[in-house]
C-alpha positions as CSV (number, residue, x, y, z in Angstrom):
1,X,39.3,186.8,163.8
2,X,41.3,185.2,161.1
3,X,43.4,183.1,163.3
4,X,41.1,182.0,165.6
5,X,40.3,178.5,163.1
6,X,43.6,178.1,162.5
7,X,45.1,178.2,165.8
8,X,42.0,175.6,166.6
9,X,43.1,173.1,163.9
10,X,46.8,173.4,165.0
11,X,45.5,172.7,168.6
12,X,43.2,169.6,167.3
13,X,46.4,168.3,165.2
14,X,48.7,168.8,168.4
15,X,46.5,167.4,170.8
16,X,46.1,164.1,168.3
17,X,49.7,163.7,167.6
18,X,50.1,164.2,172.0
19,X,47.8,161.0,171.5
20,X,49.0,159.1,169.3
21,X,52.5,159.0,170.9
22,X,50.9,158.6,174.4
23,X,49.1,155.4,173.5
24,X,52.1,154.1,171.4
25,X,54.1,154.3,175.2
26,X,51.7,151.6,176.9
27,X,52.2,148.7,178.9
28,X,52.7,145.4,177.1
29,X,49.6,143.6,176.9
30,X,49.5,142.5,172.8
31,X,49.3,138.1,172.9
32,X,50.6,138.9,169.4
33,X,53.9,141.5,169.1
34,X,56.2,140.3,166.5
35,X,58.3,142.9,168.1
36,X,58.5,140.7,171.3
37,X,60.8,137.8,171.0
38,X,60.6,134.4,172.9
39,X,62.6,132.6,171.0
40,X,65.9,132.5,168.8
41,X,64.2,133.0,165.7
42,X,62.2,135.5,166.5
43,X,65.0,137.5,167.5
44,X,66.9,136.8,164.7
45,X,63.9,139.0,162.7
46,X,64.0,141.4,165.4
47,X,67.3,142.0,165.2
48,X,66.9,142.4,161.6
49,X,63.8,145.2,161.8
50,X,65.3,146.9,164.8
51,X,68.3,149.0,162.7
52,X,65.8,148.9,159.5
53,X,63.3,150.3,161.5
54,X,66.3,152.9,162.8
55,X,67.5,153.5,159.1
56,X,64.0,154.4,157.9
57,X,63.5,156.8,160.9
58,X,66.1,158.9,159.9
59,X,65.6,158.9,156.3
60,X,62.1,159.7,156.9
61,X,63.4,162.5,159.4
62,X,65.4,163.6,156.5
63,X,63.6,163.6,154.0
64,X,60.4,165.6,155.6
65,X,62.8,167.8,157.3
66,X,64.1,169.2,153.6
67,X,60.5,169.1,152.5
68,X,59.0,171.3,155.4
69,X,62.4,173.7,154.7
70,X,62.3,174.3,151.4
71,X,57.9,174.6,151.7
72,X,59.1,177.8,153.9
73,X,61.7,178.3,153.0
74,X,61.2,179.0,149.2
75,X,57.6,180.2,149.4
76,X,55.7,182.4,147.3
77,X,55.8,186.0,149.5
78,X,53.4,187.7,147.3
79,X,51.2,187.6,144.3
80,X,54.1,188.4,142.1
81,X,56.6,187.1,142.8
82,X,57.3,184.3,140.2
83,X,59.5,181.0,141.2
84,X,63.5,181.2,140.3
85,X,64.1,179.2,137.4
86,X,66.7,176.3,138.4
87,X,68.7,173.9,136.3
88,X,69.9,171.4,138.5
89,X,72.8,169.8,140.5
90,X,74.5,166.9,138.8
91,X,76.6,166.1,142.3
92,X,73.3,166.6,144.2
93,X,71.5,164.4,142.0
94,X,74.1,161.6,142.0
95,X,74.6,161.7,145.6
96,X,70.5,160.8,146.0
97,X,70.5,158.3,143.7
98,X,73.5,156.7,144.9
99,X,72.9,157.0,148.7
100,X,69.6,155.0,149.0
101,X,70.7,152.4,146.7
102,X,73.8,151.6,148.9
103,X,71.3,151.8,151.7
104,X,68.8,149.1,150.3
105,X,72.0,147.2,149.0
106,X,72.9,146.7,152.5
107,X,69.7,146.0,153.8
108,X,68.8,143.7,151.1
109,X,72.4,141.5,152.3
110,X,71.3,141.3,155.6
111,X,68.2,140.5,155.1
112,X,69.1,137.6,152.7
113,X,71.2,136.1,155.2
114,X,68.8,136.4,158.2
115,X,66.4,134.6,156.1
116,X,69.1,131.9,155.0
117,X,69.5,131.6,158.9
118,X,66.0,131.2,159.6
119,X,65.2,128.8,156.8
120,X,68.0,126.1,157.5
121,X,66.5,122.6,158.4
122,X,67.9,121.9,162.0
123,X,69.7,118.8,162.5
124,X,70.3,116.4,165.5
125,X,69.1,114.6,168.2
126,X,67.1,116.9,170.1
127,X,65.2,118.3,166.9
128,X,61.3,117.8,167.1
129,X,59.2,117.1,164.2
130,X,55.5,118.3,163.4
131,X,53.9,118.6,160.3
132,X,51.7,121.2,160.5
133,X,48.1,121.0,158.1
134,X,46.1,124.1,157.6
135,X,42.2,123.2,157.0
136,X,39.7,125.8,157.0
137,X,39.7,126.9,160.1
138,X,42.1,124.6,162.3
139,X,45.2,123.3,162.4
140,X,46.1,119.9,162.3
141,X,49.3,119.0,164.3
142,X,51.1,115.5,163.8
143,X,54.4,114.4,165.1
144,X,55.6,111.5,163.1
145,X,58.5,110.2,165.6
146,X,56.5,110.7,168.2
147,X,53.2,109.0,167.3
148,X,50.5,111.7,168.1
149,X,47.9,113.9,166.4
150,X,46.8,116.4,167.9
151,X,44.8,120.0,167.2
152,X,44.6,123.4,167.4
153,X,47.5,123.5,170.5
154,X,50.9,122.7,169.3
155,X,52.8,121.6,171.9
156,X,56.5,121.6,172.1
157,X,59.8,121.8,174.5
158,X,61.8,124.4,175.6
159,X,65.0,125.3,174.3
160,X,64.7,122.5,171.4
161,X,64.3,123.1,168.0
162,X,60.9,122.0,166.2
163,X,61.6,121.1,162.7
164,X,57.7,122.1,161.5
165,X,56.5,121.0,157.7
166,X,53.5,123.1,156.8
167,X,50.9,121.5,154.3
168,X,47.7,122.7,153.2
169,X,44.0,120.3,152.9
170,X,42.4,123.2,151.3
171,X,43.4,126.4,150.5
172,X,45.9,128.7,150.8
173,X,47.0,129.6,154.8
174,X,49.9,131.5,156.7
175,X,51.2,130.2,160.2
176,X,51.9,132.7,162.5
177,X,52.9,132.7,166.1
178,X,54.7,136.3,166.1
179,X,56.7,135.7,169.3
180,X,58.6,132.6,168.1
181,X,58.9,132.7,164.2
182,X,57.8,134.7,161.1
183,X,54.9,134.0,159.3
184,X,54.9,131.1,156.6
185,X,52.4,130.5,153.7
186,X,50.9,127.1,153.8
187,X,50.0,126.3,150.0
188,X,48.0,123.5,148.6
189,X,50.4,121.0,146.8
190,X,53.4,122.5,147.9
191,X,56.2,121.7,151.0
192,X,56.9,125.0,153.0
193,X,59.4,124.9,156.3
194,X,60.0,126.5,159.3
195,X,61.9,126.5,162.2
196,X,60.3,127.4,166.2
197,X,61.7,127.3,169.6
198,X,60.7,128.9,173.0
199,X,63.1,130.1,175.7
200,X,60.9,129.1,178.4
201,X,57.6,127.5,179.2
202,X,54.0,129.9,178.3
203,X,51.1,130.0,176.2
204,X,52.0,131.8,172.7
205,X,49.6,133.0,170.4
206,X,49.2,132.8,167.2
207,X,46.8,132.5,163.6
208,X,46.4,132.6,159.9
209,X,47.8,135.4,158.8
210,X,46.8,134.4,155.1
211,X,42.6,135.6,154.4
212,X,41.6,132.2,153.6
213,X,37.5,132.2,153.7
214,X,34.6,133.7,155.8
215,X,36.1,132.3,159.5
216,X,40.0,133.4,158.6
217,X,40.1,136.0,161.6
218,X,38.5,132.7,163.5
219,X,41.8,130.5,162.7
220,X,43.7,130.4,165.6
221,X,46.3,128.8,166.9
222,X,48.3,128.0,170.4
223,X,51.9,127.3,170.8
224,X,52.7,125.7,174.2
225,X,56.0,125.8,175.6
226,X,56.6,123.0,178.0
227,X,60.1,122.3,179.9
228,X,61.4,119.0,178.1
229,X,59.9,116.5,181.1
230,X,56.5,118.1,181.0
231,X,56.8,117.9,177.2
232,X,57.7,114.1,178.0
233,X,55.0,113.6,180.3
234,X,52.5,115.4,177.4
235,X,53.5,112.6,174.5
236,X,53.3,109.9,176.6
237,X,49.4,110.8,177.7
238,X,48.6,111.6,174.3
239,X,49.9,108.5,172.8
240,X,47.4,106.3,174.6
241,X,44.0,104.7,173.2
242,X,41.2,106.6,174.5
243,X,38.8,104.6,177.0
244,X,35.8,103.7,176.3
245,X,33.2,104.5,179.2
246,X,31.4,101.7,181.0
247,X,27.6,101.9,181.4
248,X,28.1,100.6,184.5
249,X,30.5,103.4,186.1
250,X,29.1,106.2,183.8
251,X,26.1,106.2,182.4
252,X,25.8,109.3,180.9
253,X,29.3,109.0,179.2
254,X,28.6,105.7,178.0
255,X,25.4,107.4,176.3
256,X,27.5,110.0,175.1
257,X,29.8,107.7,173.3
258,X,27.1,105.8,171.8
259,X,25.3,109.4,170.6
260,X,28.8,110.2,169.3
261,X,28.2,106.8,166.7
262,X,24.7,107.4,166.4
263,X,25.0,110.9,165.3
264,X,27.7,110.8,162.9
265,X,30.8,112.2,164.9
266,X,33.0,109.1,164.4
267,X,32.9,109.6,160.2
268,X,34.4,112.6,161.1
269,X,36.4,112.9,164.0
270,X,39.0,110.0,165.0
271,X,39.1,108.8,168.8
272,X,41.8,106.3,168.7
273,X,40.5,102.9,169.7
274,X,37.0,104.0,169.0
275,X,36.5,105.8,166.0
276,X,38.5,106.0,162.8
277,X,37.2,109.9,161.1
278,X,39.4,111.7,158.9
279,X,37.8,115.6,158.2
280,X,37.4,116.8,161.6
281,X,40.1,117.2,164.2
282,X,41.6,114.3,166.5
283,X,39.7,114.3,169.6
284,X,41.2,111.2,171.5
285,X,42.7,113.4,174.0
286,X,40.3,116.4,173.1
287,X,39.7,116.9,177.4
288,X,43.1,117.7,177.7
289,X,42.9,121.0,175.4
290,X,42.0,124.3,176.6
291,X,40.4,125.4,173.7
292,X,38.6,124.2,170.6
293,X,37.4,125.3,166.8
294,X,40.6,127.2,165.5
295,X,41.6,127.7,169.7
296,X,38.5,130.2,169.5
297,X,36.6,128.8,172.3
298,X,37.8,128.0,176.2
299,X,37.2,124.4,176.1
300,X,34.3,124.0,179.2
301,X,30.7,123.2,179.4
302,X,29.3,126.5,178.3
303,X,31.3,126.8,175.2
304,X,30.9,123.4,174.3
305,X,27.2,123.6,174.7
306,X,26.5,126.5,172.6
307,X,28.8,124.7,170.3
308,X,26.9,121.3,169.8
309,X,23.8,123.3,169.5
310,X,24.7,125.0,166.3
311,X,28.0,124.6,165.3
312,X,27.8,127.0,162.2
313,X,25.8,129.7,164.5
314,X,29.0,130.3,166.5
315,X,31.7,130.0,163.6
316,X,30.7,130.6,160.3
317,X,31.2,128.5,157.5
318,X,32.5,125.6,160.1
319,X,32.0,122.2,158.0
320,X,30.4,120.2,161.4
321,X,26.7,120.4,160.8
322,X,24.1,121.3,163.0
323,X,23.2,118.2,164.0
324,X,19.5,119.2,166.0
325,X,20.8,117.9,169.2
326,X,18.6,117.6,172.2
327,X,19.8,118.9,175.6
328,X,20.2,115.5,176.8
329,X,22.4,114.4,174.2
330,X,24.1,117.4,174.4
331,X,24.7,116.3,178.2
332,X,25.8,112.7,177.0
333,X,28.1,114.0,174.4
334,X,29.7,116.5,176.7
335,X,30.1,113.9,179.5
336,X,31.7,111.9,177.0
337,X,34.3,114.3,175.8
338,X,35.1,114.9,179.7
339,X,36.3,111.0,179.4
340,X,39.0,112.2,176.7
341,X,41.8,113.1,178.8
């Protein structure tokens, strides 16, 4: 009767550990796997974790291995049987002191010069720019050579390197998009760098990886990969004025545009040609994105909605006010926004 709970726990632990390793053998479905490169940075890391992750199996294996012997091994067989008194192996004792610092010597080598690698500032004609400004709880994306601002979505070509500057409005943040590049502190006052690239054209995503205030799990971000003539075709809409609707050919977007005055958007947001705001994001081309507010929400008329009701409601903490919007402005302001493509 004795065994009966004991054989039950050993079934319990068996049947979790079956679990645990069935589940770790799924399909691929994680946006975010640092430990699926799309890029040559990212699989400079990987190959850096893959034969650390290796070397720390086996030591692991090793070192439970002589644990679970000696447990049996050298266990008390009766109630009198006192332990054997041992003094020691100086050879032994040496050789495991020695043989893990040699080990963490040569990972610490190789790990210096992967990041070396990763950190050096790329050079040449095909290099991109972006500074990159963390605010709580968007990014703000601005290529200087190029002559846009944009938000949220960073977009970039394929098989280029983008030379990104990370700065910080507020306080400290961490970009993040695992499949291209490690993560990088952004820190108020301070110049950090890193270097992206994508092998071929996607969606990657990323976010703060740095706790930075009550919507940081709500900081997202989106790197899109574009073939270098799509990326071409990008800049050149984005660089473009906005257009201002005509009352004449839409009413309700002209509406919207004068609601977006009226009710204090433009001190916030720039709309090139049409409003000059400097907290808020850019939103001159805002109908092109697919997502807004930290890339949580799909950008259509339902998410938009709920957003100009409340703003705060949906993302806590968000600095845009609620602004006690009626439905019909609501209607104006969206139809506007459709007009910034």
């Amino acid at each position: 009767m004795m065994g009966h709970p004991r054989r039950r726990r050993l079934t319990a632990a068996t049947g979790l550990l079956a679990f645990l390793l069935v589940s770790a053998c799924g399909k691929e479905t994680l946006p975010q796997n640092t430990l699926d490169p799309q890029g040559p940075e990212a699989r400079r890391l990987d190959d850096l974790i893959d034969p650390v992750f290796l070397v720390a199996g086996v030591v692991f294996v090793l070192v439970q291995g002589l644990v679970l012997y000696v447990a049996f091994r050298y266990r008390r067989r009766s109630e009198d049987e006192a332990p054997k008194q041992v003094h020691g192996n100086v050879k032994a004792e040496i050789g495991w002191t020695i043989a893990p610092a040699v080990i963490l010597l040569v990972i610490g080598v190789f790990t210096v010069f992967t990041l070396f690698d990763i950190s050096e500032t790329p050079a040449g004609p095909g290099v991109v720019k972006v500074k990159v400004t963390g605010h709580q709880w968007w990014w703000e994306y601005e290529y200087p050579d190029l002559d846009v601002v944009t938000a949220n979505e960073l977009h970039i070509p394929t098989g280029q390197k983008i030379d990104v500057t990370l700065l910080s409005d507020d306080v400290i943040h961490s970009f993040w998009p695992p499949k291209l590049a490690g993560k990088v502190d952004v820190v108020p006052n301070r110049v950090n760098k890193m270097v992206i690239e994508a092998d071929k054209p996607g969606v990657y995503h990323g976010q703060c990886a740095e706790f930075c205030g009550i919507s940081h799990s709500r900081m997202r971000l989106q790197v899109i990969a574009h073939t270098p003539a799509d990326f071409e075709r990008w800049v050149a809409s984005n660089t473009a004025s906005a257009i201002v609707p005509d009352p004449e050919e839409d009413e309700e977007a002209a509406a919207g545009a004068a609601a977006f005055r009226a009710k204090g958007c433009a001190s916030c947001h720039t709309v090139k040609g049409f409003a000059a705001g400097e907290v808020g994001p850019d939103l001159t081309h805002f109908a092109q994105r697919d997502t807004f507010a930290g890339a949580m929400f799909k950008n259509d008329e339902r998410h938009l909605r709920a957003w100009l009701r409340d703003p705060p409601a949906e993302k806590p903490g968000s600095i845009m006010p609620d602004l006690d919007l009626t439905e019909e402005e609501i209607d104006d302001l969206i139809a506007y926004l459709d007009t910034l493509k």
